[in-house]
Each structure stands twice: as C-alpha cells, then as structure tokens.
PLY file of the C-alpha trace (Angstrom):
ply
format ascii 1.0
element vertex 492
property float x
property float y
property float z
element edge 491
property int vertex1
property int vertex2
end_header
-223.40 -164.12 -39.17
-223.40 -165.99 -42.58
-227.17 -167.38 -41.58
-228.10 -163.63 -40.67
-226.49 -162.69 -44.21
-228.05 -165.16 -46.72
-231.82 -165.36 -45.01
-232.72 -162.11 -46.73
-232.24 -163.34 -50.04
-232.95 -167.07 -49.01
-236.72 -166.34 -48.40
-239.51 -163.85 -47.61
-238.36 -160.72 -46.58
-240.73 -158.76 -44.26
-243.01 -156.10 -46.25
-242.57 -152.55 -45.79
-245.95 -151.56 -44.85
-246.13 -149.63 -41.72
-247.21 -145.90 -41.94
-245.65 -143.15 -39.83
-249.13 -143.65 -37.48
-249.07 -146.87 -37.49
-245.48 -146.72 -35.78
-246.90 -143.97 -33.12
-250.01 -146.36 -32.28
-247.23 -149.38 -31.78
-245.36 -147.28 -29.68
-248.69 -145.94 -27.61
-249.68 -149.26 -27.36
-246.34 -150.48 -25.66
-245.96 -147.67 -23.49
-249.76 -148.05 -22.78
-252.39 -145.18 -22.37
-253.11 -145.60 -18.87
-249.14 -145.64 -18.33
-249.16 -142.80 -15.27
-252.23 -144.09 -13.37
-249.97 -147.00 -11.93
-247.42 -144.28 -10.35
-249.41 -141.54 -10.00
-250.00 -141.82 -5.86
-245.74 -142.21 -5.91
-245.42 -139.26 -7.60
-247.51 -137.35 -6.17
-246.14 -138.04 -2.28
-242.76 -137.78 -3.84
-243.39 -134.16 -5.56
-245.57 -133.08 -3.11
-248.60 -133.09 -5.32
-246.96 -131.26 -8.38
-246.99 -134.97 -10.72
-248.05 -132.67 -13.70
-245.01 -130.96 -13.37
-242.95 -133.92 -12.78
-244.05 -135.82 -15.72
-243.79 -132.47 -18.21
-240.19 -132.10 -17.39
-239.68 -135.55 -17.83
-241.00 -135.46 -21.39
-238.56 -132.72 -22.39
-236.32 -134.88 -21.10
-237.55 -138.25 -22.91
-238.07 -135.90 -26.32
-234.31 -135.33 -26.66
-233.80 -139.10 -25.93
-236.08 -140.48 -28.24
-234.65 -138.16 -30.91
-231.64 -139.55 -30.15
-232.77 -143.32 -29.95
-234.66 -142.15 -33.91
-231.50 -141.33 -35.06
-229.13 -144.53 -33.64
-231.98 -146.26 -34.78
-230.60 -145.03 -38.70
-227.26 -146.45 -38.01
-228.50 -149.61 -36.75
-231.19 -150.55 -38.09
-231.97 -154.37 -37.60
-230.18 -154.52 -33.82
-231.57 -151.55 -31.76
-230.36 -151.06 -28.02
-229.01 -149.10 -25.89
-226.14 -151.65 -24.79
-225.56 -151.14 -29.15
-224.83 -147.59 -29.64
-222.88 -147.01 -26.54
-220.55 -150.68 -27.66
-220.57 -149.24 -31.01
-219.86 -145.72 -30.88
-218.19 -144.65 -27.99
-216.18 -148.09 -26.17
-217.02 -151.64 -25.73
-216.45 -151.57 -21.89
-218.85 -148.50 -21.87
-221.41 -150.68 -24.02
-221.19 -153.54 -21.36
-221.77 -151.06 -18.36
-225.19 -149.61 -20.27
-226.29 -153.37 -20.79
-225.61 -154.35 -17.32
-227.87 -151.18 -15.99
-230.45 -152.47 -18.90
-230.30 -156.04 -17.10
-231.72 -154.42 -13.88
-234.47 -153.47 -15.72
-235.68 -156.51 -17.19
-235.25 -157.82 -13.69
-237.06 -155.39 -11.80
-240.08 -155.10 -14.18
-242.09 -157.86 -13.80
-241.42 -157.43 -9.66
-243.00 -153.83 -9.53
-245.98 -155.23 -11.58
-246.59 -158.52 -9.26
-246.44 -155.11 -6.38
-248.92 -153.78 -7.93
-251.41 -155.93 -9.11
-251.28 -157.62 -5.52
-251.98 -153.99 -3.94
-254.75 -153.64 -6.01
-256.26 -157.10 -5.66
-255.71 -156.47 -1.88
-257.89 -153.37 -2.31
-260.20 -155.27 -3.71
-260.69 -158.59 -1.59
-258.73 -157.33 1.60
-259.76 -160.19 3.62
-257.03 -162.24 1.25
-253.50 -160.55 2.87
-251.02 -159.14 0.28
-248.36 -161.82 0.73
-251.15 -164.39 -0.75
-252.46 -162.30 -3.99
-248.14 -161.51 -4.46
-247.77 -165.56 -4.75
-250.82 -165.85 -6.72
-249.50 -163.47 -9.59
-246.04 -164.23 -9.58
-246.96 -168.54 -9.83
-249.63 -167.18 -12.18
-246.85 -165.05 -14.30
-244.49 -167.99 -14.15
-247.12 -170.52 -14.91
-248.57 -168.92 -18.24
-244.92 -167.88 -19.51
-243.85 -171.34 -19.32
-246.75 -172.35 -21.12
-245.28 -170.24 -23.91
-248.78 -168.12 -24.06
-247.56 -164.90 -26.26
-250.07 -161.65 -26.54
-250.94 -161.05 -30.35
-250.52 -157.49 -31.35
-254.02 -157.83 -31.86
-255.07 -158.41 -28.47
-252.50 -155.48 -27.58
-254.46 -153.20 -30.08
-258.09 -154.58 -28.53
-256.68 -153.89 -24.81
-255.39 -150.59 -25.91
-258.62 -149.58 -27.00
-260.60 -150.54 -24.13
-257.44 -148.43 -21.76
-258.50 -145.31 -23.89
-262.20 -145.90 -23.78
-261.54 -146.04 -19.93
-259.42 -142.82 -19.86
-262.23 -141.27 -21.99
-264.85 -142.05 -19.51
-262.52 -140.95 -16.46
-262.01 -137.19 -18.29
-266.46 -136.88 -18.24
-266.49 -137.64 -14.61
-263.96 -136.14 -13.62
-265.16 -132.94 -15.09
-268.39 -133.37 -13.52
-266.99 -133.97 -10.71
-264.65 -130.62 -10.59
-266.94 -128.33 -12.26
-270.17 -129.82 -9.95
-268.04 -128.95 -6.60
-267.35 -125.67 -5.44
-263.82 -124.35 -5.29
-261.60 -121.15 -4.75
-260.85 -119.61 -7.75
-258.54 -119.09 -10.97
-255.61 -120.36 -8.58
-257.38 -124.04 -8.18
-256.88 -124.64 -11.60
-252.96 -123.60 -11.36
-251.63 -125.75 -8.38
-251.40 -128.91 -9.56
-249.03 -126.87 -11.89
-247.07 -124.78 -9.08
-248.46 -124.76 -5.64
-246.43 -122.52 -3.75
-247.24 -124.00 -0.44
-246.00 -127.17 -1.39
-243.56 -126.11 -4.21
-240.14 -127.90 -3.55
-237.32 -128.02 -6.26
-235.36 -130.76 -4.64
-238.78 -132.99 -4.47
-239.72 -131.77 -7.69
-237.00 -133.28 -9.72
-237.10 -136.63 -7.08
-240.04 -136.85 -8.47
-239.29 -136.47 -12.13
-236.56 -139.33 -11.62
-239.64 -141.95 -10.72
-242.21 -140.20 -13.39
-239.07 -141.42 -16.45
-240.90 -144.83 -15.63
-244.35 -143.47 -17.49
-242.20 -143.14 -20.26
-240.22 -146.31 -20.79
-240.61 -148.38 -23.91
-240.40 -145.89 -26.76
-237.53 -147.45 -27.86
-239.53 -150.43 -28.76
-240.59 -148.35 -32.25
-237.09 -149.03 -33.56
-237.74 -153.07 -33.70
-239.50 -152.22 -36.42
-237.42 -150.59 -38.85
-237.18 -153.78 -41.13
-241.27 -153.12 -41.18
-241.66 -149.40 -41.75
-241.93 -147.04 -44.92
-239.11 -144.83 -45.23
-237.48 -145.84 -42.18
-234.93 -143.65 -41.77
-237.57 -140.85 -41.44
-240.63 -142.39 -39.88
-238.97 -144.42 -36.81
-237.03 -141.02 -35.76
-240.75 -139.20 -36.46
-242.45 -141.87 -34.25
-240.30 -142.05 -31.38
-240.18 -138.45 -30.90
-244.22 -138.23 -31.72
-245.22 -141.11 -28.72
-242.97 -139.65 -26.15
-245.00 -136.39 -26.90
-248.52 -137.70 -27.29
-247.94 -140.00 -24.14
-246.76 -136.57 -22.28
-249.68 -135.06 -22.87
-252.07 -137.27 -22.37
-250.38 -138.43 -19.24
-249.98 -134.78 -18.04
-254.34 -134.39 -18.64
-254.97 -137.64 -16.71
-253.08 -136.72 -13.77
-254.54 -132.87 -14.23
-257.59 -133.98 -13.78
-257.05 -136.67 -10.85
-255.26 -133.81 -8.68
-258.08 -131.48 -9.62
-260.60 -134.31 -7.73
-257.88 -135.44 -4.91
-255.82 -132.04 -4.14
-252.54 -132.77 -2.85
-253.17 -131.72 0.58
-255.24 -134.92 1.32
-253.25 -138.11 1.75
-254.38 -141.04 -0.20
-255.52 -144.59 1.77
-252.63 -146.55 -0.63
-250.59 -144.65 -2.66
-249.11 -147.26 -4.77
-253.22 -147.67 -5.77
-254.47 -143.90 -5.43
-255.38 -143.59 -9.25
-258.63 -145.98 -8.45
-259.28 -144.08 -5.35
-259.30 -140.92 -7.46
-261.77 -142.04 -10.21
-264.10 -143.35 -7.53
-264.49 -140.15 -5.64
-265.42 -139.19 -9.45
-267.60 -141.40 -9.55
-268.21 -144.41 -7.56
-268.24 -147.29 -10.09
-265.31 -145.89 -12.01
-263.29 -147.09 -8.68
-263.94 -150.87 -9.71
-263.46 -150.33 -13.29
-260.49 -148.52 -13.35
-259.21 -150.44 -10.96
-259.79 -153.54 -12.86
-258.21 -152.21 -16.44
-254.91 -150.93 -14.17
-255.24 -154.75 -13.01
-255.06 -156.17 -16.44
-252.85 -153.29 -18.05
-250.03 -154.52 -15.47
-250.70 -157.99 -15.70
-249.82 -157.92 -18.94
-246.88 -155.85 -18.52
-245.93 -158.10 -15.81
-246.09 -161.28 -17.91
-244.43 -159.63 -21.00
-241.27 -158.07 -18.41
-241.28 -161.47 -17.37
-240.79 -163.52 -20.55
-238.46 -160.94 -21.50
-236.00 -160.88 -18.71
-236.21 -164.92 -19.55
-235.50 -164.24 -23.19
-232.35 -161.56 -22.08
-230.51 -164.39 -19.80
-230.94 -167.29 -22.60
-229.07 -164.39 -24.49
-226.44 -164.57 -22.10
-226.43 -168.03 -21.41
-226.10 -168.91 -25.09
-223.02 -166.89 -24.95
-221.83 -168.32 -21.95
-222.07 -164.84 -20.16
-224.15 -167.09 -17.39
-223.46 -170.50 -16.83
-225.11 -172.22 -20.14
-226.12 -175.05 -18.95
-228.68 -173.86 -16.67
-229.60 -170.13 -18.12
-228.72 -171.27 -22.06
-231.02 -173.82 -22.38
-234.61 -174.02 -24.21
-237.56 -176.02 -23.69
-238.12 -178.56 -26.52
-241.90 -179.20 -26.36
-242.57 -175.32 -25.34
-239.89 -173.69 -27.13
-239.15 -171.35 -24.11
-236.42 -170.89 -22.16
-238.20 -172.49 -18.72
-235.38 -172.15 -16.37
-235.12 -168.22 -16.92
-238.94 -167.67 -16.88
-238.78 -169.80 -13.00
-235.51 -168.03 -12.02
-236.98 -164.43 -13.06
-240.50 -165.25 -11.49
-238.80 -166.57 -8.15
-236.79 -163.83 -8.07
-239.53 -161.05 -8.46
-241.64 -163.21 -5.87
-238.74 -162.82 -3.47
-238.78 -158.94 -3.96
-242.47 -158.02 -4.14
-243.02 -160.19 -0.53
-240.22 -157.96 0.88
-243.36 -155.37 0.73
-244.92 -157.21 3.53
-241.63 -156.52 6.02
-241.32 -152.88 5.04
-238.10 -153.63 3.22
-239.43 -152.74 -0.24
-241.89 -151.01 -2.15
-243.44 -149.89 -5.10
-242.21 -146.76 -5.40
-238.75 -148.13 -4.62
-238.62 -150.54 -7.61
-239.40 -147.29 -9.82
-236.68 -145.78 -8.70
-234.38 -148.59 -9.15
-235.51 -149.56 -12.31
-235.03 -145.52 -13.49
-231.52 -145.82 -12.10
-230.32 -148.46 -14.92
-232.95 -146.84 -17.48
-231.22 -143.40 -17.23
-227.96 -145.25 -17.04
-229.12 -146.53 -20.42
-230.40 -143.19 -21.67
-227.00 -140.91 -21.09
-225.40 -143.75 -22.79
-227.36 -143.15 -26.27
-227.50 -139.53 -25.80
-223.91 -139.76 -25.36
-223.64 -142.30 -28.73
-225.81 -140.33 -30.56
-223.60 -136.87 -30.21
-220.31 -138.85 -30.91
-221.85 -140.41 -34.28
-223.62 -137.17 -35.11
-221.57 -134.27 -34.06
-218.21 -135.62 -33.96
-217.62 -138.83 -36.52
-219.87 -137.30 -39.64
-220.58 -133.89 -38.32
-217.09 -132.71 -37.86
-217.75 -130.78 -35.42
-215.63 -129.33 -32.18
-216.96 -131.50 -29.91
-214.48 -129.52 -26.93
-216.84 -126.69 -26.81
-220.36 -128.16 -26.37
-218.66 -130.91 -23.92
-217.17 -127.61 -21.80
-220.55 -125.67 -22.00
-222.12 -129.21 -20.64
-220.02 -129.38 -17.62
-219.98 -125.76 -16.68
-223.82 -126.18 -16.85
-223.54 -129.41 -14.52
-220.80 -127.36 -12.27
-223.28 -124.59 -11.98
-226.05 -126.62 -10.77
-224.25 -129.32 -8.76
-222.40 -126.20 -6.93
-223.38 -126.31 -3.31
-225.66 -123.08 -2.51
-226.47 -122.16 -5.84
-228.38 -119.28 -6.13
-231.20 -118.46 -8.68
-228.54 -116.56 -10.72
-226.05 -119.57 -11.20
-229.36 -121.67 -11.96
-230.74 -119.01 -14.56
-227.34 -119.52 -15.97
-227.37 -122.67 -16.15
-230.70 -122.86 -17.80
-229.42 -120.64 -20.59
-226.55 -122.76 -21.20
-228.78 -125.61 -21.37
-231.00 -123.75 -24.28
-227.78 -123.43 -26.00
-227.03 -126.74 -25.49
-230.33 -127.96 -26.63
-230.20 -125.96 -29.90
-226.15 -126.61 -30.71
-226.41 -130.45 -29.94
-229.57 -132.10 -28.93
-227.93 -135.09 -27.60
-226.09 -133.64 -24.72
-228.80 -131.73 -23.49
-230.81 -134.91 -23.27
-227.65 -136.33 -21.78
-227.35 -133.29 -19.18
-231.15 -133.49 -17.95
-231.06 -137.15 -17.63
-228.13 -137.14 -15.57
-229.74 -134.74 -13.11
-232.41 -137.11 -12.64
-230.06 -139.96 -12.16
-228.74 -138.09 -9.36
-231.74 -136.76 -7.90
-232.72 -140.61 -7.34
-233.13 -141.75 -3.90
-230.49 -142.40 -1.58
-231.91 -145.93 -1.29
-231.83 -146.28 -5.12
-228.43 -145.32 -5.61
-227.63 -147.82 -3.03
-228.78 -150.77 -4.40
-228.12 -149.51 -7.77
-224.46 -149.09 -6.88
-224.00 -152.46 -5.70
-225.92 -153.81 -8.92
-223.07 -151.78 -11.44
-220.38 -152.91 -9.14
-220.93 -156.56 -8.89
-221.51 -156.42 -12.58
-218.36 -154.55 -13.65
-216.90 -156.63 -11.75
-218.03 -159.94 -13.22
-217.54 -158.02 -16.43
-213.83 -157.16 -15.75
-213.07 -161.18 -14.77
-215.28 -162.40 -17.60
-212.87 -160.55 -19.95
-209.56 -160.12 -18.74
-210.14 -156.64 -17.94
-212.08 -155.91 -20.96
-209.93 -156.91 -23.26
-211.66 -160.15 -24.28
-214.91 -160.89 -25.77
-218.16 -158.99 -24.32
-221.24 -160.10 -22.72
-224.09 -160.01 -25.24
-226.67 -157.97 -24.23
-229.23 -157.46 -27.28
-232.47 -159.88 -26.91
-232.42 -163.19 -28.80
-234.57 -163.32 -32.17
-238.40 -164.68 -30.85
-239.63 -166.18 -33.50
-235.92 -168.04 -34.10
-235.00 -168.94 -30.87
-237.45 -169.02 -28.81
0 1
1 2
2 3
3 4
4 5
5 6
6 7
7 8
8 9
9 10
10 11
11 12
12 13
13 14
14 15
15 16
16 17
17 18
18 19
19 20
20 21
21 22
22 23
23 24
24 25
25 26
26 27
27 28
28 29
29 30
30 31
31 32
32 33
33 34
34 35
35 36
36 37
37 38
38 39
39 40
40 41
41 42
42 43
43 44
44 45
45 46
46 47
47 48
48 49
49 50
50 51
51 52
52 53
53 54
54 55
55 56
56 57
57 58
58 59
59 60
60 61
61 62
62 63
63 64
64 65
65 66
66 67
67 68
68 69
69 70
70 71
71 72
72 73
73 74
74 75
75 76
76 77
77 78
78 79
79 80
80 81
81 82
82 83
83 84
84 85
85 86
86 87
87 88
88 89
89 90
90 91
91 92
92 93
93 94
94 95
95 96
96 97
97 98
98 99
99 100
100 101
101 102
102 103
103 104
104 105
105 106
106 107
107 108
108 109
109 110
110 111
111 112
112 113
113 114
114 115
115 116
116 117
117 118
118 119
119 120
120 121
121 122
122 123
123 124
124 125
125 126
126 127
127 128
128 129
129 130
130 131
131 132
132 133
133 134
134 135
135 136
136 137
137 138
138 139
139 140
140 141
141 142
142 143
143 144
144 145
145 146
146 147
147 148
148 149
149 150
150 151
151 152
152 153
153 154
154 155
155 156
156 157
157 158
158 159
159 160
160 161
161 162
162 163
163 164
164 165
165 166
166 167
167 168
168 169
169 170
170 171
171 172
172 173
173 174
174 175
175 176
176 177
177 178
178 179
179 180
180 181
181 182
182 183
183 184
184 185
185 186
186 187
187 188
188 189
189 190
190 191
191 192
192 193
193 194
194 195
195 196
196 197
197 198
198 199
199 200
200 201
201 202
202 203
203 204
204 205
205 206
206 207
207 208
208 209
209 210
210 211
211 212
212 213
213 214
214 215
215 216
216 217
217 218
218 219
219 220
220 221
221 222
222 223
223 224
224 225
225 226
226 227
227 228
228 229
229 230
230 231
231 232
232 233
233 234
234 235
235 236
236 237
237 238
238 239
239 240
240 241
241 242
242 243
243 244
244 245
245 246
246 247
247 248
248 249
249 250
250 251
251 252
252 253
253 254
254 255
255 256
256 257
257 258
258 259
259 260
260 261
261 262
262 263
263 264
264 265
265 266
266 267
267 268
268 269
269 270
270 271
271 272
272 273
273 274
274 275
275 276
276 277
277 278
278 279
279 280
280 281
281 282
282 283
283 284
284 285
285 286
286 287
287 288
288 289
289 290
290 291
291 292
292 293
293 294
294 295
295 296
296 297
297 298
298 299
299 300
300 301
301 302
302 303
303 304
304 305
305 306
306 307
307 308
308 309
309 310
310 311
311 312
312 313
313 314
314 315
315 316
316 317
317 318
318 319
319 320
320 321
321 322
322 323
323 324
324 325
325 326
326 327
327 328
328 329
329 330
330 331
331 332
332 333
333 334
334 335
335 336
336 337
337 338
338 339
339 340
340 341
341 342
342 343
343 344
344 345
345 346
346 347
347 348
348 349
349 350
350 351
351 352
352 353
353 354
354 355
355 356
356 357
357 358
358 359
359 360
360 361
361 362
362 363
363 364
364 365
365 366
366 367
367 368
368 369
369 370
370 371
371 372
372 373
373 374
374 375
375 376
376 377
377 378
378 379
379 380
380 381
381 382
382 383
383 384
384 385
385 386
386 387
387 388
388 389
389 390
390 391
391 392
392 393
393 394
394 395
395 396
396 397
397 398
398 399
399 400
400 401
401 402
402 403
403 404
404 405
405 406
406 407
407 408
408 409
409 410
410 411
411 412
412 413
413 414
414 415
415 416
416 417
417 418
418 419
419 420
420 421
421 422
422 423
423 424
424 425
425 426
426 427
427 428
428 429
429 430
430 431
431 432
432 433
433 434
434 435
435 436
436 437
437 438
438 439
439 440
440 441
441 442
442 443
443 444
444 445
445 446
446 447
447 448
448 449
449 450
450 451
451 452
452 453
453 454
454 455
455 456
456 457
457 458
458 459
459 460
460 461
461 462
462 463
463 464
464 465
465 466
466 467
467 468
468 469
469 470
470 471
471 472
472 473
473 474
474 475
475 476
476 477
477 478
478 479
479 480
480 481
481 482
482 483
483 484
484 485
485 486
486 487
487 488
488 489
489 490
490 491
C-alpha cells in the first residue's frame, strides 16, 4: 500500500490524454466488431431464429449495466471489478461470491475459443479430425503465452480495422444477395424480428442468456480511468456508448445473415454458421470470413488465456491457491508459466470433451454467462446501494418491493399476459426511479432462463467455491481471497 501511495509522486504519472472516442474505440476494439458472428448459429437454434431479438434485449439489458459499471467506475477509480463494488459496497462475503463466478469466466474463455477455432479449422481442412486442430490451438495458446508474446494495442487497432473492413464487405453482399433473390413480401423483412411461426418467449429469453456473451468486456473501459480526460464523465459516457454501438451493429450483422439463411433452414455446423452465411452471399466471403473469425478468436483465446494465468498468480500471491505452485513467476519470461500450462491443460481437457458429446460450444456460453450475470447483479446491486441509498438518501424499501413484486409477477407459475404487462410497467418504473435495479431485475431473468445444464455445473462451481471460501476464512470472518488482476507491467 505505501509502494502504491508514493509511486505517483515518485515518478511519471500516466498523461491524461484519451478523448471520450478514443475510450469507445478501446472498448469496440475489446469487445471486437465481429463479436456476434462467433455465436450467431447458437443463438439462432436456441431462439429459434429470432438472434436479432435476442441480442436487442440483451443490450437494454447490458445499457443499464454498463451505466452502472460508469458510475462504480467514479468511486473506484484505479481498481475496477466487479468482485470490488460488490466487497466494497454491499458485504465482503458477497464480494468473494461475485469473484468466484468471475473466476469461471477467465477459466472458461480461452476453452470456448480453442472450440471454436478447431470447428472452424475442421471446416476448413476436414480430413484433419477436430480432436487434432483442438490440441494444435490449445499447445499453440500455451506455447506463445509462455513465451510472454503480448498483442500491442496497435496490432489490436490494425486487426480491428481489418474485422470492420470485413463486416463492411459482408453488408454489400449480403444486400446483393437479398435484394437479387426473390422473396414474399413486407413480412420477410420483419421475421427475423418476430416470426410468429417460430416465436417462443421461453426460447427467446434462453437465447438472450447466451447472446450477454456478444457483449462481455465493456468493463474493460474503466482500466483506463488513470488515462482519460475528465474521467468521471467520459468512462461512464463510453461504457454506456460501446454497449450501444456494439448492439447495433451486432443487431445489422445478424439482420442481414438471417435475411440470406432464414431460420427455417438448419445450418451444416452451428457453432460455425456465420461463414456458411457469408458464403451463400457470396462464395469467397466463406473463406475470408471464416479466416478473420479464425484470427479474431485466436486472439481472444490467447489473451483469456494469459489472463486466467495472470488471475491465479493473483491468488497464489495471496495464498488463496497453494503459492508455491500457482504464486510463482518465471524469471527469464516474466510470466507466470505454471498458470498459463494449468489454464491451457485445463481448456484442452474441456474443448476435447466436444468430441464425446459431453460439451459444446454453445454450452461454454452459457456457463461462462452464468458467472458473468452473477457478476453483473452484483454491480447493479453495488451501484444502487452507493447511489440511491449511501449518498442519495433515498428509501431504498420501496424500489426493492416494486423489484420483487415485478420478479413475483413474472416468476408466478401461469402468468398471464396481464400479470406480464404488469410487470413490464413496473419495470419502466423501475428503470426510471433507479437504473440499477432494473439492470439488476433483467439480468437476473436471464440468469435463470440459463440452461438446465448450465445451472448445473454452475451450481457446483459456486458451491465448491463458497465452500473453499467459508474454510479459507473461518466462515468469512478472516481475510478474503483477492480477486482483482495483478498489475502487468509490475508483476508480470
């Protein structure tokens, strides 16, 4: 803490000299403009074809978070997370719960993107079997990250570039495509809105669980606060702004794919149908396309990697895991080499569980949502106490009552479409009377409208870890696991 104190005045401070726009490219660039491609086929099965829905519900949803991250991000503005705010504001215990669920993220990311990069190198070189390309990527994941390769943000910016040049292209052919090929009318354009046929509420918010995962990573922006002009307005201004542009521009990409593959035709792979879309657009965009997904989850892969590494030395330092294993750094490559091989074998282990039928891609979404929206309600949760109770002085009986009739209503077995219209207009009240729990209330709905299989395995994640929490401790009355991510460019 003393170090932490002193090196502001000790040496060069960082310069405040990132614009409002400069944050929202950062936070594009992180979240990634081809983002939705990578899920779209899961959603789509999932929602029975209505992903455009899925993901604009889930950007309501993400707007009232990301206001609330913005404004957490005020109070703390050098040590940003979830597994903060909740240990902060609300209860210690609480804090450690919301950094355990954030732990199952960093595990499960780089295992999705070894799933899908081996899919789609399967598509293209089928004669290799998946189980190959999935040991391929993850030894290639491990071997680079213990190299201690890092992406520059300028390589980020380059790749982003060439991601929207792609998505550019893919909107010309795809409207040549749509508007070169007959069709039936005003009501084409509608469906991949609302398609009565296939129009299912229940699969319509399963959906919107699994389309949160397009969205995760605005709360990167708030990293930068030490970097940004005016701060305390610009990171809650950013935040808010990328979970809205990357709506909408994820909403028009998928638009346009269901336009050219209507949800009534079943796709050869789903976890890969973006590709397959673009190259009944047009037949080269299928191997282009294809190829930037490859590379745009590659490097996720790699960076999810590296930073579930980074999040155990965190723990290991503080004796959370056993340090001399998990706490331990690499003196010629300065990384912490026993996390990066424990994470890759790890995400191996569950991406080859593909080839028995025991996992999937769609799966890890799910499970990975299940901590993230664990993570969410917690700062929605933080936000409202700091806001609306601490310095607002507010009741905070009343809008907690309205919030649990409105979850009564709808979790009420044979609710009609009155109770649910009610519902909804308690959650517009909500939404203008305290933003925070009406991001809290729609993220819990899609917490619960996860898969069976995902609350399963989710369960059994939060129990072992409370549990190992509540020994670790004494019950929670000793000193917490440390959840926030080690200083890079200190530690590692």
């Amino acid at each position: 803490m003393e170090t932490s104190t002193a090196a502001p005045s000790a040496g060069p401070r960082l310069r405040r000299t990132l614009t409002l726009w400069d944050l929202v490219l950062y936070g594009i660039i992180v979240i990634q403009p081809v983002a939705p491609m990578s899920v779209f086929g899961v959603l789509s099965d999932a929602g029975h074809g209505h992903v455009v829905t899925t993901l604009l519900i889930a950007m309501v949803a993400m707007l009232f978070t990301a206001f609330s991250y913005g404004r957490m991000a005020r109070a703390y503005p050098s040590a940003g997370s979830a597994f903060t705010y909740v240990g902060q504001e609300i209860n210690p215990a609480l804090g450690y719960v919301t950094g355990w669920s954030m732990t199952m993220d960093y595990m499960l990311n780089p295992m999705i993107c070894i799933i899908w990069c081996s899919q789609q190198a399967f598509v293209f070189a089928p004669h290799l079997p998946y189980w190959l390309w999935a040991i391929f990527f993850g030894g290639i994941f491990t071997f680079l990250n213990i190299q201690g390769i890092k992406t520059s943000a300028r390589v980020n910016t380059v790749l982003a570039a060439g991601m929207g040049a792609v998505v550019a292209i893919f909107f010309m052919v795809a409207a040549r495509y749509i508007f070169g090929h007959p069709h039936d009318g005003a009501s084409f354009f509608s469906r991949p809105f609302y398609d009565p046929q296939l129009f299912n509420s229940k699969a319509v918010l399963a959906a919107t669980s699994i389309a949160v995962l397009s969205y995760i990573g605005f709360d990167g922006i708030s990293t930068l606060s030490e970097e940004a002009e005016n701060p305390r307005r610009n990171i809650l201004l950013a935040t808010v702004l990328t979970c809205f542009v990357i709506g909408i521009l994820s909403a028009l990409e998928v638009y346009a794919a269901q336009l050219v593959w209507p949800a009534n035709q079943p796709f050869p792979n789903s976890d890969t149908a973006f590709t397959y879309v673009a190259g009944r657009a047009w037949k080269p965009m299928f191997a282009i396309l294809g190829f930037t997904l490859l590379v745009a989850n590659f490097g996720s892969g790699m960076g999810a990697q590296i930073g579930a590494a980074r999040l155990l030395y965190g723990m290991g330092r503080s004796k959370a895991l056993p340090q001399s294993f998990f706490g331990v750094v690499d003196p010629k490559r300065h990384v912490p080499r026993n996390n990066v091989i424990f994470v890759g074998v790890i995400a191996l282990a569950g991406a080859l569980l593909v080839s028995f039928g025991l996992f999937s891609y769609g799966l890890g979404a799910e499970m990975l949502n299940f901590g993230a929206l664990i993570a969410f309600m917690g700062v929605n949760m933080a936000a409202f106490v700091r806001y609306h109770v601490r310095e607002g002085g507010h009741n905070a009986i009343a809008p907690l009552v309205l919030t649990a009739v409105v979850i009564g209503l709808v979790l009420m077995p044979g609710s009609n479409w009155i109770l649910l219209g009610c519902a909804a207009l308690g959650l517009a009240i909500i939404a203008v009377w305290t933003p925070p729990l009406a991001g809290f209330t729609i993220c819990f709905f899609l917490w619960k409208n996860l898969s069976w299989k995902a609350w399963i395995v989710g369960g059994i994640w939060m129990v072992v870890g409370i549990a190992v929490g509540a020994w670790k401790t004494r019950g929670f009355r000793g000193d917490l696991v440390n959840f926030e991510l080690p200083p890079e460019e200190q530690e590692i």
